[in-house]
C-alpha positions as CSV (number, residue, x, y, z in Angstrom):
1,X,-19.0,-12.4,28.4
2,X,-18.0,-9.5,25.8
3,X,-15.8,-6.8,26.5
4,X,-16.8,-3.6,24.2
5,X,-14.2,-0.8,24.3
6,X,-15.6,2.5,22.7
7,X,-12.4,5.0,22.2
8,X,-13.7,8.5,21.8
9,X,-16.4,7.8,24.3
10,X,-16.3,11.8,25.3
11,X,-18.6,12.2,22.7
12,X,-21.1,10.8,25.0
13,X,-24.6,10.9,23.7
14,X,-23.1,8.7,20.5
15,X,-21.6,6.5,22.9
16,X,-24.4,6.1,25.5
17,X,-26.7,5.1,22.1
18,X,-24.4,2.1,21.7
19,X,-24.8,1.2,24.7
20,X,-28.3,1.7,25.3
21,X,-28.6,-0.7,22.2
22,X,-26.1,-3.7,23.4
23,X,-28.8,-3.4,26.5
24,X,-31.5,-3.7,24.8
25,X,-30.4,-6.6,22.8
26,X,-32.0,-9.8,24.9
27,X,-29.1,-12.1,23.9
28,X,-26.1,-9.6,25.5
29,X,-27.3,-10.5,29.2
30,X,-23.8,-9.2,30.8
31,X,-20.4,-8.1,30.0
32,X,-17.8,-4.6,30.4
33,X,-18.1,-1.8,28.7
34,X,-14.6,0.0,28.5
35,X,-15.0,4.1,27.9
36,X,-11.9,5.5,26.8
37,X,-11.0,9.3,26.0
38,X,-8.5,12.3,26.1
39,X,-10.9,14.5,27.8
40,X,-11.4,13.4,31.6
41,X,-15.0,15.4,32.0
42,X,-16.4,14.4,29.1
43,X,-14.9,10.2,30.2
44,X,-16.4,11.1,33.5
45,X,-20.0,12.1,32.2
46,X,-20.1,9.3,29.8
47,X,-19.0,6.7,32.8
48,X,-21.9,8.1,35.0
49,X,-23.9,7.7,31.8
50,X,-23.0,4.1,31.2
51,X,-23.8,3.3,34.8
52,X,-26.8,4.5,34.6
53,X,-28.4,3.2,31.9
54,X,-27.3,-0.2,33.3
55,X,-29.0,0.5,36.4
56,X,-32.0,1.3,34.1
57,X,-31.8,-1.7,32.3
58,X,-31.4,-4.0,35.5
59,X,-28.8,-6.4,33.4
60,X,-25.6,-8.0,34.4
61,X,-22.7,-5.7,32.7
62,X,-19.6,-3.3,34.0
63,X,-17.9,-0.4,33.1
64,X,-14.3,1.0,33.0
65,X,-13.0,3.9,31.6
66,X,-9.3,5.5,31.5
67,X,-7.9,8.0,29.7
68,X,-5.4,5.9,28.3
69,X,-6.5,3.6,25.9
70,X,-3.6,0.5,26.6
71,X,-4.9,-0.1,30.0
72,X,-8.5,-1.1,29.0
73,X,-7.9,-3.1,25.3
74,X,-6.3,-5.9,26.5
75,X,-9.0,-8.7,26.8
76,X,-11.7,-5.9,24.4
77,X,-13.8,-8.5,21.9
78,X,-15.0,-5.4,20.2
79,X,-13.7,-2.1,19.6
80,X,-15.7,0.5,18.3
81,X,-14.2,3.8,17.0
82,X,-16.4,7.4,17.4
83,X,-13.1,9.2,17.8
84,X,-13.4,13.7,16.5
85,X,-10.4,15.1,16.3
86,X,-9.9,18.9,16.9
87,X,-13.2,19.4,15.0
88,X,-14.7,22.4,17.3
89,X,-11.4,24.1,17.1
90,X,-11.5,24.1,13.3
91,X,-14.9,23.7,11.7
92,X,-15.3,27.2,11.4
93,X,-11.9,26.8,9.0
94,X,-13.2,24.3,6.8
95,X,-16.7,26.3,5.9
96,X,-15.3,29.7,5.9
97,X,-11.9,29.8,4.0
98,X,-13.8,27.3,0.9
99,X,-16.7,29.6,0.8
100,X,-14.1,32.8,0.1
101,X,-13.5,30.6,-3.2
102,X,-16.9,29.7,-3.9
103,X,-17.1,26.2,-2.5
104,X,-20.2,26.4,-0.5
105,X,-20.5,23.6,1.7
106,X,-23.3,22.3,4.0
107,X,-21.5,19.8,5.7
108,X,-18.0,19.0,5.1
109,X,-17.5,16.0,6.8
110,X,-16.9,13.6,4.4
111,X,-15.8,14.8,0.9
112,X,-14.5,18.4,-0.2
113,X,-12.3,20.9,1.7
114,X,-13.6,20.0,5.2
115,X,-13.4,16.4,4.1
116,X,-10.1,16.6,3.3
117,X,-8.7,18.7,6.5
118,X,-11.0,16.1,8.9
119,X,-9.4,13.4,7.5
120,X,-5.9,15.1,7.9
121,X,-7.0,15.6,11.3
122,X,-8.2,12.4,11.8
123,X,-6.3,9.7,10.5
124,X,-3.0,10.3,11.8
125,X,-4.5,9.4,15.6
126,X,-6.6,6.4,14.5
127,X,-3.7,4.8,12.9
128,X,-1.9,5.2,16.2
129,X,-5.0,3.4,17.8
130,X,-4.7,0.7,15.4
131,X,-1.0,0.6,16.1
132,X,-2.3,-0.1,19.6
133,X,-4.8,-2.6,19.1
134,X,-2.7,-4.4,17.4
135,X,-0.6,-5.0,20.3
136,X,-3.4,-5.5,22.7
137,X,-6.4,-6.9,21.3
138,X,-5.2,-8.8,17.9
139,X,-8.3,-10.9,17.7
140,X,-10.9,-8.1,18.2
141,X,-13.6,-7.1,15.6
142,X,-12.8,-3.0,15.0
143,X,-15.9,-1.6,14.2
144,X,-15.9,2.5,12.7
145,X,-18.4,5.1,13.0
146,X,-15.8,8.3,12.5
147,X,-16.2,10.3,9.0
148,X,-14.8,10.6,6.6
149,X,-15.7,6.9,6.8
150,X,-14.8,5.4,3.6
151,X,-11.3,7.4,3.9
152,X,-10.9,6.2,7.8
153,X,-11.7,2.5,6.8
154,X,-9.5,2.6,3.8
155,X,-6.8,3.7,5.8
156,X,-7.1,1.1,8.3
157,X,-7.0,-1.7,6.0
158,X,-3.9,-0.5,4.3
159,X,-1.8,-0.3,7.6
160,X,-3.6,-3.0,9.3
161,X,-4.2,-6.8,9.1
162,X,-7.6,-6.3,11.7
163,X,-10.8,-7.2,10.8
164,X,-12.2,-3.8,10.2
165,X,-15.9,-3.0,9.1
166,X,-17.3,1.2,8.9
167,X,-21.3,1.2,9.8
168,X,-23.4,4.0,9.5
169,X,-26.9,4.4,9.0
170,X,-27.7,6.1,5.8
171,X,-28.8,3.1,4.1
172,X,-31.6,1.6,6.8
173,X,-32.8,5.1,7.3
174,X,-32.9,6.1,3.9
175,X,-35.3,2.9,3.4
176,X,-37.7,3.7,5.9
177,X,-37.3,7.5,4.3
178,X,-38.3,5.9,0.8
179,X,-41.3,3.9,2.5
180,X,-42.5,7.1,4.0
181,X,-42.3,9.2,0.6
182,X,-44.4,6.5,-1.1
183,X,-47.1,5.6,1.3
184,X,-46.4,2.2,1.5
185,X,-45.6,-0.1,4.5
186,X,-42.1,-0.9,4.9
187,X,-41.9,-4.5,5.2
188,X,-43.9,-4.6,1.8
189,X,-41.2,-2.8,0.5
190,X,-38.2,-5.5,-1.7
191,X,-34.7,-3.1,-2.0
192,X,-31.2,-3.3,-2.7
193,X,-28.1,-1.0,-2.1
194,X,-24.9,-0.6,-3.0
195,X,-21.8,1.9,-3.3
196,X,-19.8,4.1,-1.3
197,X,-20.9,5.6,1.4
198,X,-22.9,8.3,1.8
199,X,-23.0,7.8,-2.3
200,X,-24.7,4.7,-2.4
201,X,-27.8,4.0,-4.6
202,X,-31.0,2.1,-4.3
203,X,-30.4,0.2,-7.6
204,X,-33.6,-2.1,-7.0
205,X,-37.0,-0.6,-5.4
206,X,-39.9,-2.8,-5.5
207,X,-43.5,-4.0,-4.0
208,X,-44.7,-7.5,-5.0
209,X,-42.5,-7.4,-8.4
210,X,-43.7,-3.9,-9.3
211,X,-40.5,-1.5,-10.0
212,X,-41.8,1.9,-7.4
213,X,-39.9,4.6,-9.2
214,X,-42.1,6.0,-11.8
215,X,-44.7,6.1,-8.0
216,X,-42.0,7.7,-6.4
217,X,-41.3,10.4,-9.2
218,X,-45.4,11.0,-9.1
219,X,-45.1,11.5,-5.2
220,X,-42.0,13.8,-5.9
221,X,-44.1,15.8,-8.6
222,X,-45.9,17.1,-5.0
223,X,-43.9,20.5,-3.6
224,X,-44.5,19.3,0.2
225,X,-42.4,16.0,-0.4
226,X,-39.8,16.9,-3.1
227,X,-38.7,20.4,-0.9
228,X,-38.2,17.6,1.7
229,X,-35.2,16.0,-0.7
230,X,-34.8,18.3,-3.8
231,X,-31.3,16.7,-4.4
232,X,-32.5,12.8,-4.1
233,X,-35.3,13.2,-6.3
234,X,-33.1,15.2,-9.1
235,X,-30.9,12.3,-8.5
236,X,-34.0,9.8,-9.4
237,X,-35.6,11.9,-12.1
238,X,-31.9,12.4,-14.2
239,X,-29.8,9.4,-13.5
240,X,-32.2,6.7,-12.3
241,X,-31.9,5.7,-8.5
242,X,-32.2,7.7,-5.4
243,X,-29.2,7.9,-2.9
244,X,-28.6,7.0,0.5
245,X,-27.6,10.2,2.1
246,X,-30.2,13.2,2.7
247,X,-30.1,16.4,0.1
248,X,-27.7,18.0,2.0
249,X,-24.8,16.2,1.7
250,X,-25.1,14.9,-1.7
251,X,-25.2,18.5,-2.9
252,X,-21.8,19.1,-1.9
253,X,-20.9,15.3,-3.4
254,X,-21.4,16.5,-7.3
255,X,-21.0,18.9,-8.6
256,X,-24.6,20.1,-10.1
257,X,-26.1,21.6,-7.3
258,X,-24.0,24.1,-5.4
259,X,-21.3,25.8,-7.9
260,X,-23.6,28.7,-8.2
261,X,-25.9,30.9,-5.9
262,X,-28.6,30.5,-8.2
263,X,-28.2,26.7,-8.0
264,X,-28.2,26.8,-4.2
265,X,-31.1,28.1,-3.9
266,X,-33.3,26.5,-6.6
267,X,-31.6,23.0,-5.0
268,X,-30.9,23.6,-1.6
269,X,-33.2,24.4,1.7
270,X,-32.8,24.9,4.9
271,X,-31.1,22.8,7.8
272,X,-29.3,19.4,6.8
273,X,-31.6,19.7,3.0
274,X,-28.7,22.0,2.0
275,X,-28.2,24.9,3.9
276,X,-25.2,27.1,3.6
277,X,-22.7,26.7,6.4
278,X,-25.2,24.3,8.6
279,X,-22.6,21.6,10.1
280,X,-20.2,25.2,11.0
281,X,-22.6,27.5,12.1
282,X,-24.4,24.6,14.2
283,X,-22.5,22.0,15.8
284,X,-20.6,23.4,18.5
285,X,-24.2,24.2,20.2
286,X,-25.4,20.7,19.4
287,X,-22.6,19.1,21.5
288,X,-23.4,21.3,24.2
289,X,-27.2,20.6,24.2
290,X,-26.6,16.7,24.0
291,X,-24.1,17.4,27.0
292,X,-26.9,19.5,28.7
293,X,-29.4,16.2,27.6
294,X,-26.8,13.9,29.3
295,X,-26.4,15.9,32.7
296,X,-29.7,16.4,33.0
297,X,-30.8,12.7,32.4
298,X,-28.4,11.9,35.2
299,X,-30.1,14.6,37.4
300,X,-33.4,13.1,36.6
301,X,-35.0,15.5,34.9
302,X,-35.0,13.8,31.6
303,X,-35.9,10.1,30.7
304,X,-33.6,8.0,28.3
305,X,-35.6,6.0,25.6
306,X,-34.3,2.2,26.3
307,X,-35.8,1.3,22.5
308,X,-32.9,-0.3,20.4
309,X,-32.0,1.7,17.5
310,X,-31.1,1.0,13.7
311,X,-27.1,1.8,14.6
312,X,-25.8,-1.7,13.8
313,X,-23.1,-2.6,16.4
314,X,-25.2,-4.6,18.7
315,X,-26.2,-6.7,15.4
316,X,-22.9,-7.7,15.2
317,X,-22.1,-8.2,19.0
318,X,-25.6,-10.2,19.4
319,X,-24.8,-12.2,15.9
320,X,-21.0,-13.1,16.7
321,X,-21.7,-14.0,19.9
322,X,-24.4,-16.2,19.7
323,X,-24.1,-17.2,15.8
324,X,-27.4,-16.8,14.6
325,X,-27.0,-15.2,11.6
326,X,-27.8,-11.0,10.4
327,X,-27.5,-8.9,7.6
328,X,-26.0,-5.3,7.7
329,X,-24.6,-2.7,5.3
330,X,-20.9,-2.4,6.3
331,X,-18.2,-0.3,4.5
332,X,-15.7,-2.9,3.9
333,X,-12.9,-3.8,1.2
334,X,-13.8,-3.9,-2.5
335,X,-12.2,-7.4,-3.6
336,X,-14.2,-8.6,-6.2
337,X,-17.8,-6.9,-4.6
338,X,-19.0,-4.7,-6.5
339,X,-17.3,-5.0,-10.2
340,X,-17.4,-1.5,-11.7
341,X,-15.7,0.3,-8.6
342,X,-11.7,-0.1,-7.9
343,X,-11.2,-3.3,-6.6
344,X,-8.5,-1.3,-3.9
345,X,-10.7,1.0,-2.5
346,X,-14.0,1.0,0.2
347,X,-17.3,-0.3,-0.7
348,X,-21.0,0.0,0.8
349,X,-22.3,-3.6,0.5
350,X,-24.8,-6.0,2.6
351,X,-22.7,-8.2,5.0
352,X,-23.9,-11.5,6.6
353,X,-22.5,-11.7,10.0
354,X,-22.5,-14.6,12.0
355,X,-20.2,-16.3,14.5
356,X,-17.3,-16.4,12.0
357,X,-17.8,-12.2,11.6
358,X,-18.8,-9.9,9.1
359,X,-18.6,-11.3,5.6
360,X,-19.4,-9.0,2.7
361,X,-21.9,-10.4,-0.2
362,X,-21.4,-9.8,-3.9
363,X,-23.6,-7.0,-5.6
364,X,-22.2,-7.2,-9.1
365,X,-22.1,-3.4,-11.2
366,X,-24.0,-0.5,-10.6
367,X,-24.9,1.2,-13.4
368,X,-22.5,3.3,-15.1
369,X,-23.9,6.8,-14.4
370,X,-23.8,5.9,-10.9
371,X,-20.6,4.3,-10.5
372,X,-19.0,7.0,-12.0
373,X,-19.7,9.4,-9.4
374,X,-18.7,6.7,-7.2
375,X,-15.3,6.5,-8.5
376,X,-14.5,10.6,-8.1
377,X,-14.5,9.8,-4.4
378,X,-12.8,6.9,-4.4
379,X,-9.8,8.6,-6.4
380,X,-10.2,11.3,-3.4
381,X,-9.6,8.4,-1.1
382,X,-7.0,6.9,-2.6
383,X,-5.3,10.5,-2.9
384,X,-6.0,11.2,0.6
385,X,-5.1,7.6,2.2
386,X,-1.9,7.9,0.3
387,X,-0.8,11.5,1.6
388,X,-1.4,10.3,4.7
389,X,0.5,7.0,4.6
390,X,3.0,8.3,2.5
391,X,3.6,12.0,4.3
392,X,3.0,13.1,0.9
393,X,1.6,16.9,0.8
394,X,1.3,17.1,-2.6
395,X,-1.0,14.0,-3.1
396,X,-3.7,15.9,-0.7
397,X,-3.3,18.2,-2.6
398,X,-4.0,16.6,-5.5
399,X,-7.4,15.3,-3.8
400,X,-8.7,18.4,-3.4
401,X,-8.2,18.7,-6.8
402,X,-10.0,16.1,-8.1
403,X,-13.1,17.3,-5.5
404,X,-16.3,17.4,-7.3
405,X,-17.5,20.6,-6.2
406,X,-14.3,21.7,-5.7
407,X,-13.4,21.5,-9.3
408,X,-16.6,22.8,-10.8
409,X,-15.5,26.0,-9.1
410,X,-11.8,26.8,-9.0
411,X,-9.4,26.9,-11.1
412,X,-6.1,24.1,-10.0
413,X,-4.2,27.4,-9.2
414,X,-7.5,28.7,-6.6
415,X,-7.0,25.3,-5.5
416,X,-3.5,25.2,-4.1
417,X,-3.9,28.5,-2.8
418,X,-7.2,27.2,-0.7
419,X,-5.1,24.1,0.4
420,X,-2.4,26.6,1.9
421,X,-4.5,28.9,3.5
422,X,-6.7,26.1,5.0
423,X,-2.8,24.2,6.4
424,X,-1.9,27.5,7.4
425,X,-5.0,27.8,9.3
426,X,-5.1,24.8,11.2
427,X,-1.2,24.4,11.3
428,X,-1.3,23.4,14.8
429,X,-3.8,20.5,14.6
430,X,-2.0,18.7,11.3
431,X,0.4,16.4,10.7
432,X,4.1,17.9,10.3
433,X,4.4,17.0,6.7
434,X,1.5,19.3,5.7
435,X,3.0,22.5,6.6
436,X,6.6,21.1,6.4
């Protein structure tokens, strides 16, 4: 019977979707769900959570939870990492103090100034998890769903000899997404994907043979549907391939779309299509209403939809533990996957996962417009990984500087003097060597 730990389990409506899938997955009959977190009421609401939509689903499996993580990994098959660190106490940093230099963000989760600080924030405590399941569960699968992902994956592999794999859902929603702009039925639909994520492209698009993107530029010439992804379909019409992560985001991945106010608003719209500030302004009241959605599930005024979802941990669970064999799109090393990217860096690629794990399928090159843009980030990762590694300030620094959006904006002097001001701000919350 498995044992899946989830560390950061406080952020319970992400965790209580993991396990509402493993439920709903008819091969995982039974086995323990460990909770783990550093904030006992948010443990405690998830563990009533868990319990419950056991109860729902009438299976066979337990739960434990703790506080401290090295009293439930020992005996964990499967650790699955949704850790935030500090990210309410300083997301109002990471918009506001890049906006006072003109780098207007709509996320900043993943890429950019609040890219940068997250993982800064971030990476410091996963490595010490990883130090820990090292220790405790050496022949566990680590699976990843924290942003920055490429940056908390790449990390991991460089201090870790674990089998590590980042999953997130851009690319299997971003298919349906495409099926639903052209008007076609999905499973007639033939795709492939690759890249980094968040930055990944759909290099092939197809029904019966027939390449869909001159269709899909003819749906896009209609207001309704290209207002819904202004950024994707610019992305299509001037470089050739549409992107796996919504409008919003990939504005603030390149630096085309939000380096002035007129661009913003001829590109950008409203909620996660681009606006200004949305992630900041936002997401402390969105952990609140899923907390209020949680408590009042348990008080049984709410129902919980027992439907598995497109996240793609219980693929693996169900496919290593019973061998028949999946596919997924896992953010995994690049050795020899995708031939245009640097081979030391994080790639986007589809993964066959069977008994014997997740193993990650050759894609060959993306084109070179595409890979390009790839490769900015990955030089932000590598910059980032190695500050962090290395306790080296000035190669964050550096990162920031090689930013997209960033760069189309400041000058290397504005730069430095955003970097300080943003460590200055969230002094307390960084690693020592940042604000030495």
């Amino acid at each position: 019977m498995p044992k899946i730990t989830i560390i950061g389990a406080g952020s319970a409506v992400f965790a209580t979707e993991i396990i509402r899938d493993v439920l709903a997955t008819p091969a995982l009959e039974s086995g323990t769900f460990a909770l783990v977190d550093i904030d006992a009421d948010r443990l405690e609401m998830a563990h009533q959570a868990a319990e419950a939509l056991i109860a729902h689903s009438g299976r066979n499996w337990t739960v434990e939870a703790s506080l401290d993580r090295t009293e439930v990994l020992p005996g964990s098959d499967y650790i699955i990492n949704t850790i935030e660190v500090a990210g309410r106490e300083n997301v109002r940093h990471d918009y506001d103090i890049p906006l006072k230099y003109g780098v207007d963000q709509c996320i900043g989760d993943t890429i950019g100034p609040g890219g940068l600080f997250k993982a800064l924030r971030t990476l410091p405590a996963w490595m010490d998890i990883l130090e820990d399941i090292e220790w405790l569960a050496p022949g566990s699968q680590v699976m990843n769903f924290t942003n920055p992902m490429s940056l908390t994956v790449l990390t991991g592999e460089r201090i870790s000899n674990l089998p590590i794999v980042g999953l997130c859902h851009s690319i299997q929603h971003t298919s349906h997404t495409l099926a639903n702009y052209l008007g076609i039925p999905y499973e007639s639909m033939d795709w492939r994907a690759g890249g980094i994520n968040h930055l990944a492209w759909f290099v092939q698009l197809e029904q019966d043979g027939q390449d869909l993107y001159p269709l899909l530029l003819k749906k896009a010439s209609n207001p309704k549907i290209y207002d819904q992804d202004p950024v994707r379909f610019e992305f299509v019409k001037h470089l050739g391939a549409f992107c796996t992560e919504g409008s919003g985001h990939d504005s603030e991945y390149v630096p085309y779309f939000r380096k002035r106010p007129d661009l913003v608003k001829k590109y950008d719209r409203s909620g996660y299509i681009g606006e200004s500030g949305f992630y900041a302004n936002n997401w402390p009241s969105w952990l609140e209403e899923s907390a209020q959605y949680l408590r009042d599930y348990l008080a049984g005024k709410e129902e919980y939809d027992m439907e598995r979802g497109e996240e793609f941990a219980s693929v693996i669970i169900e496919a290593m533990e019973t061998g028949v064999p999946a596919v997924i799109y896992g953010n995994v090393p690049n050795n020899g996957l995708i031939d245009n990217l640097p081979q030391d860096g994080i790639v986007e690629v589809a993964c066959l996962v069977d008994n014997k794990g997740v193993q990650p399928t050759h894609f060959g090159s993306l084109p070179t417009q595409l890979a390009a843009l790839d490769i900015q980030h990955m030089v932000f990762h590598d910059l980032v990984a190695t500050a962090v590694l290395e306790e080296d300030r000035e190669a964050a620094v550096h990162a920031l500087m090689m930013d997209p959006l960033t760069a189309a904006v400041c000058s290397l002097e504005e730069i430095r003097q955003m970097f300080d001001e943003m460590a200055e701000a969230q002094r307390d919350y960084l690693p020592a060597f940042i604000n030495p």
